[in-house]
N, C-alpha and C positions, 0 to 999 in steps of 0.2 A: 838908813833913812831917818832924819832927825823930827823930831814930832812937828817944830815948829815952822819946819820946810813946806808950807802950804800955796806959796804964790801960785805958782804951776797950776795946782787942783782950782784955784780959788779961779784963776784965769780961764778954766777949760770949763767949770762949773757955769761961769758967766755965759760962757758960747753955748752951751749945751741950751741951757735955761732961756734965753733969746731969741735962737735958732728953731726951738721945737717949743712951745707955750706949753703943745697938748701934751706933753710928756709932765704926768703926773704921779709918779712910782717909778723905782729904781731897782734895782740886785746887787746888793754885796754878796762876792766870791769869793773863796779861799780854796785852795788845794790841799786833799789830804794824802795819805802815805798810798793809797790806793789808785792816785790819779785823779781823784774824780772829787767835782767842786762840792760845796758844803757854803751853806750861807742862810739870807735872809732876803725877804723884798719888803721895800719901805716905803713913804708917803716920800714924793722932791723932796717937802719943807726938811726932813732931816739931812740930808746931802750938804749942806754947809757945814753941820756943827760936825759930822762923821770928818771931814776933811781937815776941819779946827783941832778936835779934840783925840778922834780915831772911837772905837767900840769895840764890844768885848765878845766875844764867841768863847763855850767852852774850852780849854785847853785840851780834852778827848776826845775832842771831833776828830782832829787831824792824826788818831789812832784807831778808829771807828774801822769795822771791817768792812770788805770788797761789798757787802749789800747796805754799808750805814749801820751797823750795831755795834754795842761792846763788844768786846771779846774777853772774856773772863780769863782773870791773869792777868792782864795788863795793868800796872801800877796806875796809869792816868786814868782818873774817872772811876777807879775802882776803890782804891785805899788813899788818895789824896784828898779826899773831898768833894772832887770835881768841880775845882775851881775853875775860874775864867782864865782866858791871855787876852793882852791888851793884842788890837789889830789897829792897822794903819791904813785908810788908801792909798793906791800907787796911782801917781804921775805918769799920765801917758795911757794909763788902762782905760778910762770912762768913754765908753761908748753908748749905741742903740741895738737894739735888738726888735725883730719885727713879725716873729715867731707863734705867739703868744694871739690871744686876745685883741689885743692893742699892743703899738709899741709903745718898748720901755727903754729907760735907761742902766746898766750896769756898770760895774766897775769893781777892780777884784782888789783883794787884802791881805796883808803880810802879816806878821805878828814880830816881823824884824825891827829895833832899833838900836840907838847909839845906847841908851842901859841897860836894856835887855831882851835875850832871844830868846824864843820856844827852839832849843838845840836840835830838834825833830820835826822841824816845820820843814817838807821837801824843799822849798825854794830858801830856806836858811841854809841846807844843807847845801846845795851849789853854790850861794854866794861863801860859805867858807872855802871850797875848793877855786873860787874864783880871785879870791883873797890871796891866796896861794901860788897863785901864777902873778897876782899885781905884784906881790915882794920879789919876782925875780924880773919885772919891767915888761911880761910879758902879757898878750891879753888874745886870747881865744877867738875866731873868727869861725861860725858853725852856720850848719845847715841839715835842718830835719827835712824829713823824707815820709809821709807816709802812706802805705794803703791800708783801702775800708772796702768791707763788702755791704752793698743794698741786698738787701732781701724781699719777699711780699712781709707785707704789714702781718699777714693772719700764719699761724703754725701749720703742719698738718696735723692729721688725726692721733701722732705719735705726741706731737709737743714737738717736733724737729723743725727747724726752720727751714722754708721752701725758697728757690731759687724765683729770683726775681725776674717779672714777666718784663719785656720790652715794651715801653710806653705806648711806642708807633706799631709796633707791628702786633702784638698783644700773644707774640708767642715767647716761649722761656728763653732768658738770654744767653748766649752762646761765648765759649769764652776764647775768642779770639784778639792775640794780644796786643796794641799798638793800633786798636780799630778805629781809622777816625769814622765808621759809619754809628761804631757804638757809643763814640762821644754822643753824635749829630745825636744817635736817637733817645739819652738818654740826658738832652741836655736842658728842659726845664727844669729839673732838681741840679744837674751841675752848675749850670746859669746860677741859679736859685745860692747854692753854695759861696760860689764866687762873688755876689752881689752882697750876703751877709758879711764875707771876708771884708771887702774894702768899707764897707760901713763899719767896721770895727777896727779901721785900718791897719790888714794884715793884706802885705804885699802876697801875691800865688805866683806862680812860676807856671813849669808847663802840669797840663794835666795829659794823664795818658788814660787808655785801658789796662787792665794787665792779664794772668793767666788765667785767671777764676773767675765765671759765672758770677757778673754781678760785681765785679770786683773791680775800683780804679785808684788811682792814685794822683793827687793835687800837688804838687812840690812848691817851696815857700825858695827866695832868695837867700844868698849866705848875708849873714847878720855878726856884726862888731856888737851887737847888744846882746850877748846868751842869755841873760836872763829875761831879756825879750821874747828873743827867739821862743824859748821856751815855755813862758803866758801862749803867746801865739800858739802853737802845741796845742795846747791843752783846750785855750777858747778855741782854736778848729775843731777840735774833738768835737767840741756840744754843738758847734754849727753846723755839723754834718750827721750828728742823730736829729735835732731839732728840724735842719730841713726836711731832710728825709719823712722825718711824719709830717710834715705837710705835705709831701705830693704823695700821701698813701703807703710808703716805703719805712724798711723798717735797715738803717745801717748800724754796722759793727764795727769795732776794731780789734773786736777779740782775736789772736793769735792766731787758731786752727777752729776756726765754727763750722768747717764740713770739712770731715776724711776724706771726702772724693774730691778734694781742691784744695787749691792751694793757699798756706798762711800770708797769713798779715804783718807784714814787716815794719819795723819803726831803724832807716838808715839814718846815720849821721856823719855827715861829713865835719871835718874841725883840719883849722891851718893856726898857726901862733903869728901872729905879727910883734915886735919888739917894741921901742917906745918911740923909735924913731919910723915908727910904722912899714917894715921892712919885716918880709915872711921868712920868719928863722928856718922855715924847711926848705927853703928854695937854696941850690948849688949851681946857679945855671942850669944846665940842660938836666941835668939831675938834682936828686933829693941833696937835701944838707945830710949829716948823720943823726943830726939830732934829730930827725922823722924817722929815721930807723933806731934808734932806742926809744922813742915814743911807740912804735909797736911793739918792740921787745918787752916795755914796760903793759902794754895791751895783751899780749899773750900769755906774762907771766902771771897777771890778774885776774884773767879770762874765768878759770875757775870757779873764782869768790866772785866776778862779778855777774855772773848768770842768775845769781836769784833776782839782782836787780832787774836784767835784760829782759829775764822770763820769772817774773813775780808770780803768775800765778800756776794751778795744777795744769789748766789748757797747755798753757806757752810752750811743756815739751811734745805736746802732740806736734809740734811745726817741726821739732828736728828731726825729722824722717830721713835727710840725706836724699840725694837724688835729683829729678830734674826745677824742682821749686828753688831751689837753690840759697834755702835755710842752713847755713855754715854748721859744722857738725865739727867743726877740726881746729886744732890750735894752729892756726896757717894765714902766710898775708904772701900778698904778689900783686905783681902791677898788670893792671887792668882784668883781673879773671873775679868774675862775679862767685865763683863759686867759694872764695877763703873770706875767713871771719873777715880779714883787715885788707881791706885792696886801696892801693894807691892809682885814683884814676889821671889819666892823660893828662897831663898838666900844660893847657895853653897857658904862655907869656908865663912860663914858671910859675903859676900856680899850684904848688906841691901841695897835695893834703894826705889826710888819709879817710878811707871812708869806712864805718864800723857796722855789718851788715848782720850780726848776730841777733840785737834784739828786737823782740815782736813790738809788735803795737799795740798793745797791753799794758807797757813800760810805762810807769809814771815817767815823762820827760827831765823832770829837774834831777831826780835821782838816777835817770839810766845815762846822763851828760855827766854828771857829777862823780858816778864812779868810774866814767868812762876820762876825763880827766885825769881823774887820781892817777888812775893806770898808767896813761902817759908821764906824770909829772912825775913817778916811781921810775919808769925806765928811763927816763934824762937824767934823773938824779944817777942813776948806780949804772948808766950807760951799758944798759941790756941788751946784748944780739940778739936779733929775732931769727938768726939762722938763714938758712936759704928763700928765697922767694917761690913758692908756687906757681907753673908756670903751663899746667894742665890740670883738667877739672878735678873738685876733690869733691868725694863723694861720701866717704866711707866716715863711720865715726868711731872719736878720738877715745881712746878706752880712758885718758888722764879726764875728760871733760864730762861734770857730772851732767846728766838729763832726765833727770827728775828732779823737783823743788827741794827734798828733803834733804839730798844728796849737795843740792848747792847751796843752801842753806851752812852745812855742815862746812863745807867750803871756805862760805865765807865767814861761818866765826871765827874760824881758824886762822886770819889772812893779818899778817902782821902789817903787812903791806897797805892794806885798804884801811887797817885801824889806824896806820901814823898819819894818815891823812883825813878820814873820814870823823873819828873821835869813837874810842874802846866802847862809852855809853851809847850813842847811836848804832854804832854795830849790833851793841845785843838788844838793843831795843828793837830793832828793824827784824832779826834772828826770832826772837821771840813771836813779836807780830805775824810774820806771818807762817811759824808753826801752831802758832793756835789757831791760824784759819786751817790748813790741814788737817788739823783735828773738828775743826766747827764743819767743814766739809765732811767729811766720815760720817758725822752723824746723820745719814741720809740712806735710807735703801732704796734703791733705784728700782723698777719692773724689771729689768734684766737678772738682777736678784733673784726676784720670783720666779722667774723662766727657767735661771739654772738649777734653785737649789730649792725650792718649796717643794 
């Protein structure tokens, strides 16, 4: 992004400012290593010069732990000073939001340019693996996936969150999957969702129900823009906690937020197109092979890349194995939802592969970007992924760690994920979030008391 590349903003600024008079305050975004945005709100009148000039946000924000604090240990913000990074607006982000008070306007921020990168900005970190795929002519065609669960707004008497009642009928919602009476009844807040999306113009795809109490899922179109894709991501996130508190509701995307139901998946489908815009995976009625060393490079990564997929302590609560169908196994096969990597039905040769391992916890730019890597490793060294899966797999894989410590461990070790990802991010990201692990322990829970007081 070159600083003085500003037509674009200056153009969208002009409409925005025109369009809507009463809009007098805006939000600048950024993403940090946790997923979750970090910023400021401002008066309009600065919205020109921010676009002109760009502004500055701590450089430890986008190292701040999973609740927004330091983390002791971490050289940013600790021992450097706590300097700033320069940020830039993105072209294409500035929207409205209607959430709030009043509506406002937002627009979110990079810390990327042509002199210099925060190396650990999540969405730096894709555009380097993106960078990656442009030197060999090739460019990524993705599509995110995810579910959320609604809950009641209030706890019960535990602190446990409570299944969320049915608008219309005001009894507890039942979790039956594919229910269009559970869209119908619960569709002022999905309405509600979907009307926020196109005002922020983000294309949705189908919505469904799914297994769990309270639990659906929005789907987005496949995207030739991944780093689109992937803002979008992230801005659904907050438009689907945001509406939800407005109709009373309180939603998640944590991983596994009730034992008695099922996790929260974050799927990604990815195809390569070439420069002459022709899907490198496509062989006619079958794959190319290069979509089969693209999983082979998926499986032999799998390992190192679970701390991404499942960032936090929750995320291995989902791989229970079983009928939720949380991939547990180094395994891919055409059309069986239950292996990490399934290639689904591909109308008009549309070959992909779909990656169903991580939760929806996953910050999106880093669980695309190791998810990449992975691929552009087994094309490189043309990886067999072995046989195809081709009955359900249930059981889990004694090589695939399932706890964060253990993948952590994983991936510093992964030679693989460093020629691509960079040796300094690796251990930064390793670090990061072993010190939540420990910032986590220091906690005694009542269950504590109950067993050992």
């Amino acid at each position: 992004m070159k600083r003085n590349s500003n037509s674009q903003l200056n153009r969208e600024i002009a409409e925005l400012t025109q369009n809507h008079p009463e809009i007098d305050e805006f939000e600048v975004l950024a993403v940090d290593f946790s997923g979750h945005f970090f910023g400021k709100r401002y008066p309009i009148a600065r919205l020109k010069s921010f676009a002109r000039d760009g502004l500055a946000f701590p450089v430890s924000t986008i190292v701040l732990s999973t609740l927004g604090e330091p983390l002791d240990g971490i050289y940013y913000g600790d021992a450097d000073g706590d300097p700033d990074a320069h940020f830039f607006l993105i072209p294409g982000t500035l929207s409205l939001n209607d959430w709030g008070s009043k509506p406002r306007a937002q627009i979110m921020a990079t810390s990327y340019n042509d002199k210099e990168s925060t190396f650990f900005e999540p969405r730096n970190l894709l555009n380097k693996v993106l960078r990656a795929y442009e030197a060999k002519n090739w460019s990524p065609t993705v599509a995110f996936e995810l579910e959320f669960f609604l809950f009641a707004r209030e706890r019960d008497d535990q602190d446990l969150v409570q299944i969320v009642r049915n608008p219309k009928t005001g009894r507890l919602d039942s979790p039956t999957v594919l229910s269009s009476t559970r869209i119908s009844d619960f569709e002022q807040v999905i309405d509600g969702i979907i009307a926020a999306c196109k005002q922020q113009n983000i294309a949705t795809g189908a919505i469904s129900s799914e297994m769990g109490a309270g639990q659906f899922e929005i789907n987005f179109n496949h995207h030739s823009d991944v780093m689109r894709a992937a803002d979008e991501t992230c801005l659904f996130k907050r438009i689907v906690i945001e509406i939800a508190k407005k109709h009373g509701m309180m939603a998640t995307f944590m991983a596994k937020p009730k034992l008695d139901q099922p996790g929260n998946g974050l799927h990604m489908h990815i195809s390569l197109v070439d420069n002459k815009g022709k899907n490198i995976f496509a062989a006619g009625d079958k794959p190319d092979q290069r979509l089969l060393h693209a999983i082979g490079g998926l499986i032999d990564t799998m390992p190192a890349a679970m701390s991404f997929w499942a960032p936090n302590i929750n995320s291995y609560r989902r791989y229970s194995g079983g009928a939720d169908c949380a991939p547990v196994s180094l395994s891919w096969g055409y059309e069986n939802r239950t292996v990490a990597f399934r290639i689904p039905l591909a109308k008009d040769g549309a070959w992909r592969v779909e990656i169903r391992v991580p939760g929806a916890d996953a910050n999106p730019y880093l669980a695309m970007a190791v998810s990449l890597a992975g691929m552009l490793h087994g094309m490189k060294h043309k990886l067999d992924p072995g046989n195809p899966c081709d009955v359900s797999v249930d059981g889990k894989d004694e090589n695939l760690p399932l706890s964060l410590s253990a993948a952590l461990g994983a991936t510093i070790g992964s030679e693989a994920l460093i020629d691509i990802l960079g040796r300094d991010f690796i251990e930064l990201y390793c670090q990061h979030r072993e010190l939540e692990i420990e910032a986590f322990a220091q906690f005694i829970s009542p269950r504590e008391y109950d067993w050992y007081l």
